[in-house]
N, CA, C and O atoms as a DFTB+ gen file, in Angstrom:
432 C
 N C O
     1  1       0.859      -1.174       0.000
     2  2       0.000       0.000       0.000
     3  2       0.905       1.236       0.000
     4  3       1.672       1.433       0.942
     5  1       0.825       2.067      -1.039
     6  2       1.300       3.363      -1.148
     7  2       1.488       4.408       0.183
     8  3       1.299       3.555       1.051
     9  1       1.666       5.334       0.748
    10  2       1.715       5.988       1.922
    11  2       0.408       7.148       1.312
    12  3      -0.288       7.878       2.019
    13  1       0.382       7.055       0.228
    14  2      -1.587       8.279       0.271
    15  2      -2.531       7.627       0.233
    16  3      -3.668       8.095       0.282
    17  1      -2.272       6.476       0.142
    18  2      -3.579       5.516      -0.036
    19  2      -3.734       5.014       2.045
    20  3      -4.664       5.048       2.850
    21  1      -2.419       4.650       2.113
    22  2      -2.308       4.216       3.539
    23  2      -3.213       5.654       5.008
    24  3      -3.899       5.388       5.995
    25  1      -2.641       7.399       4.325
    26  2      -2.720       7.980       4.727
    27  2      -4.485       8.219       4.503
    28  3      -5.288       8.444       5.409
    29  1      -4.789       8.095       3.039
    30  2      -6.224       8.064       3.448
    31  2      -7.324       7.052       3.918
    32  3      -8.539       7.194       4.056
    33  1      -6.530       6.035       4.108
    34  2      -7.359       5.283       5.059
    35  2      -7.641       5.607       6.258
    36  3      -8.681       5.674       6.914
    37  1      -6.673       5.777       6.426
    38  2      -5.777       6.488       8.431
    39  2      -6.895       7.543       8.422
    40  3      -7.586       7.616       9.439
    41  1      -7.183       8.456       7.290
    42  2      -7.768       9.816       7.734
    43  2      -9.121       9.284       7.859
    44  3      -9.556       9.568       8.975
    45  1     -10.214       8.426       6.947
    46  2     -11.437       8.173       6.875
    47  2     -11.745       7.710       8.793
    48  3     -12.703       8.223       9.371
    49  1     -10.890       6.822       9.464
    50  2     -10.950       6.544      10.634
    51  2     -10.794       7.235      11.478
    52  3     -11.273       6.833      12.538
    53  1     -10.215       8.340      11.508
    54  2     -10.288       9.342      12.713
    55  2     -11.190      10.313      12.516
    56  3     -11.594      10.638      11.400
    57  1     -11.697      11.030      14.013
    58  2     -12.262      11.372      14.380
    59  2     -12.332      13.314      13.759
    60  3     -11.649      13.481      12.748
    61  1     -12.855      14.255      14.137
    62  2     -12.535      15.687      13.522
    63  2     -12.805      15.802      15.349
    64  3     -13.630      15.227      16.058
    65  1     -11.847      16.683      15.648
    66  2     -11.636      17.271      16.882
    67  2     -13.114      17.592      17.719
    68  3     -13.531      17.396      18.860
    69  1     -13.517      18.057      16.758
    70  2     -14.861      18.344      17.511
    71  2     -15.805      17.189      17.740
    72  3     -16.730      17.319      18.541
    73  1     -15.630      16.140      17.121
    74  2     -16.208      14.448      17.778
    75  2     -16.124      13.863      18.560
    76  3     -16.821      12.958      19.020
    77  1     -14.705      14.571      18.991
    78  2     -13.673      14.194      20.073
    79  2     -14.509      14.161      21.557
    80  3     -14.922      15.275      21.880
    81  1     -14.796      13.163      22.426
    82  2     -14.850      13.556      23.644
    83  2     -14.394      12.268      24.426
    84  3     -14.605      11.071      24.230
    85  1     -13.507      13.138      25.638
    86  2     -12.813      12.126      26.186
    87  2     -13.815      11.381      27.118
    88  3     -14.880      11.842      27.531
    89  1     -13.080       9.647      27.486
    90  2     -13.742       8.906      28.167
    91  2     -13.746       9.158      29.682
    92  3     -14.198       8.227      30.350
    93  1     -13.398      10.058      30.231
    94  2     -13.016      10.086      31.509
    95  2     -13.742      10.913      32.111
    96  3     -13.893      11.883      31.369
    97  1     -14.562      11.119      33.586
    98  2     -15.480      12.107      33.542
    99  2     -15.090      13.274      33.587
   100  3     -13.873      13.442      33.665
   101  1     -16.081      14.591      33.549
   102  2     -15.452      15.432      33.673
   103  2     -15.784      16.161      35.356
   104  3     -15.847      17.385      35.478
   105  1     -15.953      15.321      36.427
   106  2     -15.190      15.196      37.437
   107  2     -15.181      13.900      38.219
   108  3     -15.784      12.828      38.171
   109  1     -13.966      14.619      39.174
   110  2     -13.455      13.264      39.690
   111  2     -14.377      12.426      40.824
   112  3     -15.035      13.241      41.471
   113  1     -14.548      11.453      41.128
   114  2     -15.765      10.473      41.998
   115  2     -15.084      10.650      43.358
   116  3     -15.733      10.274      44.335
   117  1     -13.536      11.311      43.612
   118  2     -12.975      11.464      44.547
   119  2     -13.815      11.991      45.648
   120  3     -14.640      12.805      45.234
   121  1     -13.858      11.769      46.960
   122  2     -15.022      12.642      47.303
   123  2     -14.351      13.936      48.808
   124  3     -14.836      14.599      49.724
   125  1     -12.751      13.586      48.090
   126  2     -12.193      15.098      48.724
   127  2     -12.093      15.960      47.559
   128  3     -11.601      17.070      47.766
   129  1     -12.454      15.679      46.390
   130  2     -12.379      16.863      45.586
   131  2     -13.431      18.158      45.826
   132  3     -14.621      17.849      45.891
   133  1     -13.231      18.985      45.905
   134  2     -14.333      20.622      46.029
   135  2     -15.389      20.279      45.055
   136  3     -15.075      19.781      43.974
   137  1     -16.543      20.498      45.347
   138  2     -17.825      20.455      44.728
   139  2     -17.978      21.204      44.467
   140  3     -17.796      22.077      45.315
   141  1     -18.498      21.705      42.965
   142  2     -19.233      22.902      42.615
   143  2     -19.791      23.723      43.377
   144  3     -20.242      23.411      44.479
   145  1     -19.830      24.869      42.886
   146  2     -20.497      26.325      43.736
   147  2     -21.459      26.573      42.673
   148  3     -21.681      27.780      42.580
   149  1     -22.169      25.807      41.762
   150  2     -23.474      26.145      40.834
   151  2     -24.415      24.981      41.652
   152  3     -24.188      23.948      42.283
   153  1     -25.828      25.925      41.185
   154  2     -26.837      25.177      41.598
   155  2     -26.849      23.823      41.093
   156  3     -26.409      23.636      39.958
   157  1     -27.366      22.687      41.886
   158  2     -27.830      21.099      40.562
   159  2     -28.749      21.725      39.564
   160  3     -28.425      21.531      38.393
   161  1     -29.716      22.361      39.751
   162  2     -30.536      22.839      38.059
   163  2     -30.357      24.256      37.700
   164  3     -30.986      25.170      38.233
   165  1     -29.527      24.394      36.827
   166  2     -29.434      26.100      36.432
   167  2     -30.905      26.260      35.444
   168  3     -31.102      27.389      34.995
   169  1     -31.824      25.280      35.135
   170  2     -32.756      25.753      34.598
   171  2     -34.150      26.461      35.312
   172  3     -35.208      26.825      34.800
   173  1     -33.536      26.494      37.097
   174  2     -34.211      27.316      37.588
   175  2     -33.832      29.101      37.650
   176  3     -34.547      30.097      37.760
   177  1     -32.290      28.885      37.516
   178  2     -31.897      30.728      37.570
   179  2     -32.520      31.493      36.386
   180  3     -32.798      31.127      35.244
   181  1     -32.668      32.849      37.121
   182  2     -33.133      33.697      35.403
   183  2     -32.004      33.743      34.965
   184  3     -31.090      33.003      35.329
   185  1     -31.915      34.784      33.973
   186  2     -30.727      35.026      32.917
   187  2     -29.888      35.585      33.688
   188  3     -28.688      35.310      33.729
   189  1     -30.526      36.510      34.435
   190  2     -29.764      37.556      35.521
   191  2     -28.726      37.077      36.124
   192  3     -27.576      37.515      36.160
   193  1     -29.292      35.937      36.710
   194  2     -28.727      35.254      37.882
   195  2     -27.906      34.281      37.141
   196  3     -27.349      33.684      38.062
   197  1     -27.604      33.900      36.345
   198  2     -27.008      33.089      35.243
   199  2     -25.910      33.534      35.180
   200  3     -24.962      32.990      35.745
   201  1     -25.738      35.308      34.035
   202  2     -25.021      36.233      33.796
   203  2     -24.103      36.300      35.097
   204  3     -22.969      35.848      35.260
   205  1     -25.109      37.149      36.166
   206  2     -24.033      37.309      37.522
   207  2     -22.970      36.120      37.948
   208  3     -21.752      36.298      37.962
   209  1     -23.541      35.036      38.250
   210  2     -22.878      33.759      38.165
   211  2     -21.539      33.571      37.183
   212  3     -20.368      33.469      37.551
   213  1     -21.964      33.559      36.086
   214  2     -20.812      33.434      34.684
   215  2     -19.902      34.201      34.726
   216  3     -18.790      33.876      34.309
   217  1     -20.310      36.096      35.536
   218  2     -19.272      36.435      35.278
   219  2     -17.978      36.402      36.866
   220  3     -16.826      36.833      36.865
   221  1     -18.630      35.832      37.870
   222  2     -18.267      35.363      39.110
   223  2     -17.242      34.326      38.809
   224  3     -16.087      34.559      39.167
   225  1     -17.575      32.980      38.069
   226  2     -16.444      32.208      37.600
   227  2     -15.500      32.700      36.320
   228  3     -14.602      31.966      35.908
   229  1     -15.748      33.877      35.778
   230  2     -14.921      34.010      34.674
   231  2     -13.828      34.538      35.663
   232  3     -12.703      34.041      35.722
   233  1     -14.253      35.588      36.438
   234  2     -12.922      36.078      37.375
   235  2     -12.441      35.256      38.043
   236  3     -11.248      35.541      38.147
   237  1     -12.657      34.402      38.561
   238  2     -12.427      33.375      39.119
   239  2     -11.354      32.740      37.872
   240  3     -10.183      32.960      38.182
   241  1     -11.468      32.167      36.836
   242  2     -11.025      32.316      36.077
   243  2      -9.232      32.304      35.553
   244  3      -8.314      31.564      35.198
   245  1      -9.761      34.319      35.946
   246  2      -8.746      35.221      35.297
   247  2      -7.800      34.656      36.603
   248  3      -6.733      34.547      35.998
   249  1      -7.683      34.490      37.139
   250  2      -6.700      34.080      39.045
   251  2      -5.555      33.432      38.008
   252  3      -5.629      32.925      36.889
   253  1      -4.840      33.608      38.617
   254  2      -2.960      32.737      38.058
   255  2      -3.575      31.388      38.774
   256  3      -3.054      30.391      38.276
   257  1      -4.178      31.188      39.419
   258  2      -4.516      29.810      39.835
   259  2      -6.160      29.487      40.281
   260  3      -6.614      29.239      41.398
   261  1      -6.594      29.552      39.455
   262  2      -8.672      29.182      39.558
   263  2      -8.542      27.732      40.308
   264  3      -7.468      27.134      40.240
   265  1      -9.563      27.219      40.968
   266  2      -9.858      26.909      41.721
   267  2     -10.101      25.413      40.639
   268  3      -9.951      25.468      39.418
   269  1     -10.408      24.418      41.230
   270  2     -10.896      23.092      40.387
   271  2     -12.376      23.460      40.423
   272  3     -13.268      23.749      41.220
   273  1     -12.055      23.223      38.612
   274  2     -13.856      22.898      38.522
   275  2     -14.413      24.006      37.839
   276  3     -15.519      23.972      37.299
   277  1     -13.398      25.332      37.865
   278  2     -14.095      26.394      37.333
   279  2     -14.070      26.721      35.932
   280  3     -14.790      27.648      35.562
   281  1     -13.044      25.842      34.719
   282  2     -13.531      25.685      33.556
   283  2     -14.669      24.682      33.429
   284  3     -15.278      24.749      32.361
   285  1     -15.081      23.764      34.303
   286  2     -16.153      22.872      34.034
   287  2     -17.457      23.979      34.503
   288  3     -18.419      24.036      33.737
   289  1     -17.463      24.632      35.453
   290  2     -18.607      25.668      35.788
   291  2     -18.533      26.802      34.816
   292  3     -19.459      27.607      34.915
   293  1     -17.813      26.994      34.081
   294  2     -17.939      28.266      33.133
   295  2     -18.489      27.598      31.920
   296  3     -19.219      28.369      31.298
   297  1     -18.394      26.552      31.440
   298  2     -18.640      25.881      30.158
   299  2     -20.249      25.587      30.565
   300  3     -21.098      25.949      29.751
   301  1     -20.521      25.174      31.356
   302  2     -21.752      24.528      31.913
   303  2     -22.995      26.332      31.885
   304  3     -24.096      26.328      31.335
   305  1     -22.542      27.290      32.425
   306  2     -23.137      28.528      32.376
   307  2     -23.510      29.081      31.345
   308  3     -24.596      29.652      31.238
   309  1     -22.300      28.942      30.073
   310  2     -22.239      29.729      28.834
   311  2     -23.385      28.861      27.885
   312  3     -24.097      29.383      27.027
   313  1     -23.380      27.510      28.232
   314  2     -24.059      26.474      27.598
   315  2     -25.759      26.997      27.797
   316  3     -26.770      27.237      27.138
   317  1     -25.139      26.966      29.481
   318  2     -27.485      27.470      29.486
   319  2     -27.839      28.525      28.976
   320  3     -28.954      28.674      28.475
   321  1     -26.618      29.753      29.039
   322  2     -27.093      30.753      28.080
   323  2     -27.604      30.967      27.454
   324  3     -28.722      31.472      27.349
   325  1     -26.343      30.360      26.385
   326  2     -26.649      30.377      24.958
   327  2     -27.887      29.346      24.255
   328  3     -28.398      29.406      23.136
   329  1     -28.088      28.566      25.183
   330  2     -29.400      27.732      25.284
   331  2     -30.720      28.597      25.362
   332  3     -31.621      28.940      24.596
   333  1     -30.482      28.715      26.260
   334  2     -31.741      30.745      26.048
   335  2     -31.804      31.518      25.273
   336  3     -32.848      31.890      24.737
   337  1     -30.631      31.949      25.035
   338  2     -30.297      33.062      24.103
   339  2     -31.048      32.300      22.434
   340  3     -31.449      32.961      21.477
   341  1     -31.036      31.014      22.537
   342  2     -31.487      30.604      20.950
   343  2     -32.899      30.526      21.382
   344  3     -33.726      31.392      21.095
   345  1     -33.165      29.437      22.099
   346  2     -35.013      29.793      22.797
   347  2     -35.501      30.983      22.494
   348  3     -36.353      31.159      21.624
   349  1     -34.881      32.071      23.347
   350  2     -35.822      33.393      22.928
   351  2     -35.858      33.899      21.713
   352  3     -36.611      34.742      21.226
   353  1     -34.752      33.157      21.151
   354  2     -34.422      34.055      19.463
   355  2     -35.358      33.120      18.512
   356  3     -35.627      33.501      17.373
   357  1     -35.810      31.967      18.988
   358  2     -36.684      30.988      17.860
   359  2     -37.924      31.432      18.583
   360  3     -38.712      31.842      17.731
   361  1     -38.575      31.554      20.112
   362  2     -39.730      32.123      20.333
   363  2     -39.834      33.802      19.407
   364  3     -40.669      33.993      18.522
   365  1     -39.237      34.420      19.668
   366  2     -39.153      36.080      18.985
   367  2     -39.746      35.977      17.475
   368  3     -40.723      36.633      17.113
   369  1     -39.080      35.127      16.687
   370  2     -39.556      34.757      15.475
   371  2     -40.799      34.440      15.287
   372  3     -41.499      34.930      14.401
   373  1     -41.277      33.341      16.355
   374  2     -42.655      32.907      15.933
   375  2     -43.575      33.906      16.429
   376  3     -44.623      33.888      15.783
   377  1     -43.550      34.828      17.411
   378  2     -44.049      36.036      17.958
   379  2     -44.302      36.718      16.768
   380  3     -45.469      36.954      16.457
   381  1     -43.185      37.141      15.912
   382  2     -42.655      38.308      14.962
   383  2     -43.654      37.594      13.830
   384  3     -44.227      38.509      13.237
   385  1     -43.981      36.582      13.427
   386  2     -44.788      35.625      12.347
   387  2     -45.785      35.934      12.621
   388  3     -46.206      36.801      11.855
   389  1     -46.862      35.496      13.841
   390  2     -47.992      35.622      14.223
   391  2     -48.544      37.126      14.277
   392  3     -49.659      37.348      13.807
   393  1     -47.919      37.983      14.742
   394  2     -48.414      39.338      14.407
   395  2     -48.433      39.725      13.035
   396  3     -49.235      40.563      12.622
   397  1     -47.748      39.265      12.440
   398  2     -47.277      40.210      10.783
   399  2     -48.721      39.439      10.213
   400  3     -49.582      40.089       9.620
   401  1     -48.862      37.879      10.496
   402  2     -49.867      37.151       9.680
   403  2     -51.128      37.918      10.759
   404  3     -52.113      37.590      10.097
   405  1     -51.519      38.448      11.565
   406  2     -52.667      38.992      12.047
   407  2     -52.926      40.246      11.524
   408  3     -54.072      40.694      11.489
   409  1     -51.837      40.932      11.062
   410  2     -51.981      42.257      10.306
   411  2     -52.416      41.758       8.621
   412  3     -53.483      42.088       8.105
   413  1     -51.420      40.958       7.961
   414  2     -52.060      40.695       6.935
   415  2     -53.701      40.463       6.777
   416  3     -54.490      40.857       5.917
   417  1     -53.892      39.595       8.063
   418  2     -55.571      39.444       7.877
   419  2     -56.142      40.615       8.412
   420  3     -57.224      40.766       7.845
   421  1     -55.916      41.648       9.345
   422  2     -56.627      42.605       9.070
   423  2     -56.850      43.449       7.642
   424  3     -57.949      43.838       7.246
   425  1     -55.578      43.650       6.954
   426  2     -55.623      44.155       5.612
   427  2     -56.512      43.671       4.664
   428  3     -56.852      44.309       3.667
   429  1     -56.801      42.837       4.878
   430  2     -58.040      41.841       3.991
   431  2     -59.155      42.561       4.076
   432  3     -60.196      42.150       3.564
């Protein structure tokens, strides 16, 4: 087997980085490790309280030495966000539809 033929075999089998997720959790079962400082359901905080939060671990963060856990609590925040942030932007739309089609039928 040639080395481009070999190489595109090699490539069809791997993964694209972003498929990628490792097997290991992303925390430890240790039970001296520090436990999160986020609620168990962030689908009770408003946005407010979300935001304030997010930007509490980003500084946290910025520290020459952040604490364990606080890239797993910043990823986990930005996620419910932006989870909202699309919710309200696909509710807004269907809002923005239903009025325009209630005006059309008034124009009738």
């Amino acid at each position: 087997m040639k080395q481009h033929e070999m190489a595109a075999e090699a490539g069809s089998r791997l993964m694209a980085t972003a498929e990628w997720e490792p097997d290991f959790p992303s925390k430890p079962s240790d039970p001296e490790a520090p436990e999160s400082g986020l609620p168990e359901d962030l689908s009770e905080l408003s946005v407010s309280e979300l935001a304030t939060l997010c930007d509490r671990v980003f500084s946290e963060l910025d520290q020459e030495f952040p604490t364990f856990g606080a890239h797993e609590d910043y990823r986990l925040l930005t996620e419910e966000l932006q989870s909202r942030g699309e919710h309200r932007s696909a509710e807004g739309r269907l809002t923005h539809d239903v009025v325009e089609g209630a005006d059309d039928d008034e124009q009738s």
